[in-house]
FIKOLZA-1660 file (N, C-alpha, C; in steps of 0.1 Angstrom, whole numbers, plus 5000, padded with zeros to 4 digits):
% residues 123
   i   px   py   pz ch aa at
   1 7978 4417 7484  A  X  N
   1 7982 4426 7495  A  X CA
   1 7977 4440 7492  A  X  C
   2 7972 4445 7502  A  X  N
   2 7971 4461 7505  A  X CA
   2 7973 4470 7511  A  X  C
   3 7981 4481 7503  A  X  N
   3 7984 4490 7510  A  X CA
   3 7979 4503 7512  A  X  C
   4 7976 4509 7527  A  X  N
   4 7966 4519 7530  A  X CA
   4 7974 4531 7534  A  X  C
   5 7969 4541 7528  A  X  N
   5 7974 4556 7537  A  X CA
   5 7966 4566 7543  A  X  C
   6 7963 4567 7552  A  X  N
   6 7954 4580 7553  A  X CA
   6 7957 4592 7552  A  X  C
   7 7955 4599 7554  A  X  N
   7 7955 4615 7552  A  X CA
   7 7938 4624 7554  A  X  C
   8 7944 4640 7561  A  X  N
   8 7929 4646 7561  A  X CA
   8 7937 4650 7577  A  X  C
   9 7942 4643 7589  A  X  N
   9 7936 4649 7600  A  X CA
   9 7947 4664 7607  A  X  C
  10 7944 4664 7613  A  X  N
  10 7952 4675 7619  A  X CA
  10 7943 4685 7633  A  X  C
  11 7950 4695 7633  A  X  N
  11 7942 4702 7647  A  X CA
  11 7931 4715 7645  A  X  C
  12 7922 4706 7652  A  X  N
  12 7912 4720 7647  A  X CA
  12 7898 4724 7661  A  X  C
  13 7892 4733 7666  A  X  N
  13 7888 4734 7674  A  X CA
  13 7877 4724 7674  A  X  C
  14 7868 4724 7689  A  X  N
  14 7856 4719 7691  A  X CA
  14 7848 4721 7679  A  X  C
  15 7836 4714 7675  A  X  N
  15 7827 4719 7667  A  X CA
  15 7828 4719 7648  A  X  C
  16 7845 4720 7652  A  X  N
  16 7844 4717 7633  A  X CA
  16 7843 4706 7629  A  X  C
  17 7850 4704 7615  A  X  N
  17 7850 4691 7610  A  X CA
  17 7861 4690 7598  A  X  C
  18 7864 4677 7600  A  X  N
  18 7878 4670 7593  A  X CA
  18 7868 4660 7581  A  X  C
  19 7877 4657 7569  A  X  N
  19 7873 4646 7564  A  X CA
  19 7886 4639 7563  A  X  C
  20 7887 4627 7564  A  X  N
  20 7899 4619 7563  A  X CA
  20 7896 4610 7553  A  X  C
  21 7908 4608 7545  A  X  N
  21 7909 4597 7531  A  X CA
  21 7916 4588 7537  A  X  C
  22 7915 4578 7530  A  X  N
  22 7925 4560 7531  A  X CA
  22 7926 4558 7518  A  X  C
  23 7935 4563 7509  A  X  N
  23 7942 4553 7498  A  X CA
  23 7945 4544 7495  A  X  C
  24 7942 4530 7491  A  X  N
  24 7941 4520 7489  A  X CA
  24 7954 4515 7477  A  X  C
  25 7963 4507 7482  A  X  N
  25 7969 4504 7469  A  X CA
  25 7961 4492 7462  A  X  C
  26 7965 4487 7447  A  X  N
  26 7960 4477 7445  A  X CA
  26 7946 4475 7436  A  X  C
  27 7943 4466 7431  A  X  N
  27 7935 4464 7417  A  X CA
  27 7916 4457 7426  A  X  C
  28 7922 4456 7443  A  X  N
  28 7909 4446 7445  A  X CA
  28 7904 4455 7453  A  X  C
  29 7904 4468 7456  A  X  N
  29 7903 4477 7464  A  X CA
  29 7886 4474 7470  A  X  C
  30 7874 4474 7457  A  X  N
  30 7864 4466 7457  A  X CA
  30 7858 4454 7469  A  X  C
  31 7866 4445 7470  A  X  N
  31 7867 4436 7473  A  X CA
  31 7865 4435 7489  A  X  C
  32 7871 4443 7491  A  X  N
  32 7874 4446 7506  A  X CA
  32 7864 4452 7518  A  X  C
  33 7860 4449 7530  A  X  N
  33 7852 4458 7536  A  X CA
  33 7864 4469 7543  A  X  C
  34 7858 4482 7543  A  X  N
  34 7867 4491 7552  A  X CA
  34 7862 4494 7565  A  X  C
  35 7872 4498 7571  A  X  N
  35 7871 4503 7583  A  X CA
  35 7879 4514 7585  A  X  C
  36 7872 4519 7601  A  X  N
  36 7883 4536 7610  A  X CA
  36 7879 4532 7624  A  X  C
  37 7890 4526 7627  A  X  N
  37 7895 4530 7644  A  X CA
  37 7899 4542 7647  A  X  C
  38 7900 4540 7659  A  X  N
  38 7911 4553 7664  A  X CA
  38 7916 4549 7678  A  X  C
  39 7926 4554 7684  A  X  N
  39 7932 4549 7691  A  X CA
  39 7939 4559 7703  A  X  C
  40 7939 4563 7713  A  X  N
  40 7943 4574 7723  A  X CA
  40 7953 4564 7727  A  X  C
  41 7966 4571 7733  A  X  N
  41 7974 4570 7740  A  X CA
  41 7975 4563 7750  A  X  C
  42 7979 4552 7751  A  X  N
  42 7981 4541 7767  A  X CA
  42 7959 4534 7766  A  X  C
  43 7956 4535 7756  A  X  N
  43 7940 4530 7753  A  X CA
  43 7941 4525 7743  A  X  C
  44 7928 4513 7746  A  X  N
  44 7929 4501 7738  A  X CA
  44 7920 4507 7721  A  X  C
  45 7928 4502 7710  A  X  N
  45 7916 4506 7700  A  X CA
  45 7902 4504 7697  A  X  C
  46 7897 4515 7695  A  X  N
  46 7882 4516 7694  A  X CA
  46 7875 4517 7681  A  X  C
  47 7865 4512 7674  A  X  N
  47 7860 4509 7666  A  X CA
  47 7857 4523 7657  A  X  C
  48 7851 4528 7651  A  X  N
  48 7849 4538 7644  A  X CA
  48 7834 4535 7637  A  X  C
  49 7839 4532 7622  A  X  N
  49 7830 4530 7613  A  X CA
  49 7833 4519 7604  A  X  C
  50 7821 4517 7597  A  X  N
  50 7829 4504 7587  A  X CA
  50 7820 4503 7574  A  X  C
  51 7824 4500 7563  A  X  N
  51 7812 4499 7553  A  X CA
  51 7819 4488 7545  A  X  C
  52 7808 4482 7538  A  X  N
  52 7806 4470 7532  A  X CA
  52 7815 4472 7518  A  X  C
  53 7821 4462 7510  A  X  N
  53 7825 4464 7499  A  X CA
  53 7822 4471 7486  A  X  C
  54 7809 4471 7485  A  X  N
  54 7797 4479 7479  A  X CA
  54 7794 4491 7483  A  X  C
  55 7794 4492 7491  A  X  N
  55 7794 4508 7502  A  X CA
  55 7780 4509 7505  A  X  C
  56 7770 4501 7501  A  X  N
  56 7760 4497 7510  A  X CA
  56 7754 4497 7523  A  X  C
  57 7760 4493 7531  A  X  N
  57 7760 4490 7545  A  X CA
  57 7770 4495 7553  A  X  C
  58 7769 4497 7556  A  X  N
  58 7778 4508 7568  A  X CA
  58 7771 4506 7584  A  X  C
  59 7781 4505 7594  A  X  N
  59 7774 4504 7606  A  X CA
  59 7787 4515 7614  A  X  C
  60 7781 4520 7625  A  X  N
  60 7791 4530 7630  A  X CA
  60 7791 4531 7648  A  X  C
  61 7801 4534 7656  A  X  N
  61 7796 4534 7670  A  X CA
  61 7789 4542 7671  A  X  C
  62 7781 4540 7685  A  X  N
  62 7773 4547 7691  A  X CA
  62 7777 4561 7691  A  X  C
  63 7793 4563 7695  A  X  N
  63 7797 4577 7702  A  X CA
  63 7796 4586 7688  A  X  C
  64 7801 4580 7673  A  X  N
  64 7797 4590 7665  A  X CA
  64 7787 4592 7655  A  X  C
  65 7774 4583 7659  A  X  N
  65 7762 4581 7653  A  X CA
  65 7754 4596 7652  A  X  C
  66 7756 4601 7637  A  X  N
  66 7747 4613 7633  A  X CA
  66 7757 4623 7635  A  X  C
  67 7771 4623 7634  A  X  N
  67 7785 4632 7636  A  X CA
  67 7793 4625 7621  A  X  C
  68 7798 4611 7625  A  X  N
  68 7804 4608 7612  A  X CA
  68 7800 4601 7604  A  X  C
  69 7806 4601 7593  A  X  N
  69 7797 4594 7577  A  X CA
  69 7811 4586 7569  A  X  C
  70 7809 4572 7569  A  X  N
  70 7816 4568 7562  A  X CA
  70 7812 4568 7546  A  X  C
  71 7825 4565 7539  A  X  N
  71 7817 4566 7527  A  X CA
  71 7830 4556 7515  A  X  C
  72 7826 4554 7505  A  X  N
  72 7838 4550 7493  A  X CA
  72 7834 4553 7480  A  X  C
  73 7851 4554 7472  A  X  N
  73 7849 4556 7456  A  X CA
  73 7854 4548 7458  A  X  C
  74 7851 4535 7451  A  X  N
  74 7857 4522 7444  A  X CA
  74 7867 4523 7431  A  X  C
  75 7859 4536 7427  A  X  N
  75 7869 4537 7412  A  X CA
  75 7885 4546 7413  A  X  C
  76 7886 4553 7424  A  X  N
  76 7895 4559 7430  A  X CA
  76 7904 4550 7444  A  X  C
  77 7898 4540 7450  A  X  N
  77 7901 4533 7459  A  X CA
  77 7908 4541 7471  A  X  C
  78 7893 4546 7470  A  X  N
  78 7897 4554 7485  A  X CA
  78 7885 4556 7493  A  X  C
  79 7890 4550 7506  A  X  N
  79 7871 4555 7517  A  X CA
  79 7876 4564 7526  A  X  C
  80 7865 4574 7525  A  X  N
  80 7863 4584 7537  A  X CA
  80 7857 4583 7549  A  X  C
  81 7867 4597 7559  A  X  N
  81 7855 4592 7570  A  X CA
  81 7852 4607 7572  A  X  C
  82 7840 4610 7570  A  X  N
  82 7838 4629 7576  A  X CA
  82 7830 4630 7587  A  X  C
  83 7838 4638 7596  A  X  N
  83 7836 4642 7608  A  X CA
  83 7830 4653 7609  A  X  C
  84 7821 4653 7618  A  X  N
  84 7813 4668 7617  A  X CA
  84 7813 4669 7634  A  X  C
  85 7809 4683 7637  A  X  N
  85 7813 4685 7653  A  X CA
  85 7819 4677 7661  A  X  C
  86 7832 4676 7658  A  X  N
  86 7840 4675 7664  A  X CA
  86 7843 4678 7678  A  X  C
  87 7846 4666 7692  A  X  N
  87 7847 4670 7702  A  X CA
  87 7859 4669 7710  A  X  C
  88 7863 4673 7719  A  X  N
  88 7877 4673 7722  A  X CA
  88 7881 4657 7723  A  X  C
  89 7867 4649 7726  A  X  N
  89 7871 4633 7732  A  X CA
  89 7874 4630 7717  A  X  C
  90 7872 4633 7707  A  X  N
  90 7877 4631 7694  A  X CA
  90 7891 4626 7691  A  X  C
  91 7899 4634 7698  A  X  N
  91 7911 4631 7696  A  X CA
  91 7916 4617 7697  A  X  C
  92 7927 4613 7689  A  X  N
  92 7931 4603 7684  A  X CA
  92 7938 4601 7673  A  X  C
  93 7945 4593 7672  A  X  N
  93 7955 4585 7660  A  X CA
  93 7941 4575 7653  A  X  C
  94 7937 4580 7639  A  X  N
  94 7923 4574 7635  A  X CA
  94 7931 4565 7619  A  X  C
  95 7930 4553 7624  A  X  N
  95 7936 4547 7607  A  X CA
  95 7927 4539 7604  A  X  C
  96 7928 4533 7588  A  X  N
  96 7921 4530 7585  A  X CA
  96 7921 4514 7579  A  X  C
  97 7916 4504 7581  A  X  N
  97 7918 4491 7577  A  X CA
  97 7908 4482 7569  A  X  C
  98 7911 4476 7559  A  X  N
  98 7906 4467 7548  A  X CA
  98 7907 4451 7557  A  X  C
  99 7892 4445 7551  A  X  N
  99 7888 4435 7557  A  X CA
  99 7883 4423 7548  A  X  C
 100 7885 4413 7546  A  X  N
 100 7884 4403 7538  A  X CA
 100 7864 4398 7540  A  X  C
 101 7868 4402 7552  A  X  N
 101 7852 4395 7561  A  X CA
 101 7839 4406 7556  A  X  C
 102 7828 4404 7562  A  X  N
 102 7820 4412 7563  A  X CA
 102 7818 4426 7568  A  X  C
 103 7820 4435 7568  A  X  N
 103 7818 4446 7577  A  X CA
 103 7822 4447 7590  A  X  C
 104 7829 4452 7601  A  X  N
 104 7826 4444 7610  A  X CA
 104 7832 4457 7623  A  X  C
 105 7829 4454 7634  A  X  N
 105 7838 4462 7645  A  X CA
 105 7849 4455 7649  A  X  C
 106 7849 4446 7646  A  X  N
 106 7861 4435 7656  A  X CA
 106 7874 4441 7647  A  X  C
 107 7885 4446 7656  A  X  N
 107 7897 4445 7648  A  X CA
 107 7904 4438 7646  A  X  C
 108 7905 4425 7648  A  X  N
 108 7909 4411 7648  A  X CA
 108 7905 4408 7631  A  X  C
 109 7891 4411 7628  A  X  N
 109 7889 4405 7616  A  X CA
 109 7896 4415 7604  A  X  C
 110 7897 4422 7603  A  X  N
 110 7912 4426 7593  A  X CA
 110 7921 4425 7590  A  X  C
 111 7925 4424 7580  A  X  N
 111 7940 4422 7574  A  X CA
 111 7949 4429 7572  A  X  C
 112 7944 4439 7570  A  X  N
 112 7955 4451 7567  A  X CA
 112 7953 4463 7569  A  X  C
 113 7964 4474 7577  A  X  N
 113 7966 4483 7583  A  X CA
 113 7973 4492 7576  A  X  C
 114 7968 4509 7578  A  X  N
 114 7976 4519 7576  A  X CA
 114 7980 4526 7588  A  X  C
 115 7990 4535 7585  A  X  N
 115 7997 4538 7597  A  X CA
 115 7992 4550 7605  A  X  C
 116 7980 4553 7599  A  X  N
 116 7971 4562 7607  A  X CA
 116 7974 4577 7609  A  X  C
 117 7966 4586 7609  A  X  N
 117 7962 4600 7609  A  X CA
 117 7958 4609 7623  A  X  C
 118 7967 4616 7627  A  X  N
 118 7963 4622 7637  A  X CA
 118 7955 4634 7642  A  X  C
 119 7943 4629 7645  A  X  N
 119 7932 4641 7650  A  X CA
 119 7934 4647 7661  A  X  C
 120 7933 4665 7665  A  X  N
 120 7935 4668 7674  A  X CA
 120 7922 4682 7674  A  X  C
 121 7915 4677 7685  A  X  N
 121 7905 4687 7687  A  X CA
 121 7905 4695 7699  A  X  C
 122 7911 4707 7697  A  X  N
 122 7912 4718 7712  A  X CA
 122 7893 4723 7715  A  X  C
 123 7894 4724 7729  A  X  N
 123 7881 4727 7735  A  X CA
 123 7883 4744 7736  A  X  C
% end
């Protein structure tokens, strides 16, 4: 079992940038592929970023391709996600999930959830 926390988000204008952590409990932290949804209000969850167990491979959506950067310390069991220009459509409850599978967008293929971080970007 794993347990995740994030931390990092909070309110900050257009144009800046947040970095958000996910704490990982647990000895297999390695093991795991991660992920960062995010989620608006009365909207369905949306994919984010994801990186491979190794932190090798990383794939990310379109909307924040060349803005955010995933990333992990394995030895600390914690992955980031840093945001750069930040835009008001940013906003969102962004958490972070461990995956047994490959890498992946689908949030179906995860196992385990944290209870997520709230981004808020004024225009």
């Amino acid at each position: 079992q794993v347990q995740l926390v994030e931390s990092g988000g909070g309110l900050v204008q257009a144009g800046a940038s947040l970095r958000l952590s996910c704490a990982a409990s647990g000895r297999t932290f390695s093991r795991y592929a991660m992920g960062w949804f995010r989620q608006e209000p009365g909207k369905e969850r949306e994919f984010v970023a994801t990186i491979s167990s190794g932190g090798g491979i990383t794939y990310y959506a379109d909307f924040v391709k060349g803005r955010f950067t995933i990333s992990r310390d394995n030895a600390k069991n914690t992955v980031y996600l840093q945001m750069n220009s930040l835009k008001p459509e940013d906003t969102a409850v962004y958490s972070c999930a461990a995956s047994t599978f490959s890498p992946s967008s689908y949030s179906r293929e995860y196992n385990y959830w944290g209870q997520g971080t709230q981004v808020t970007v004024s225009s």
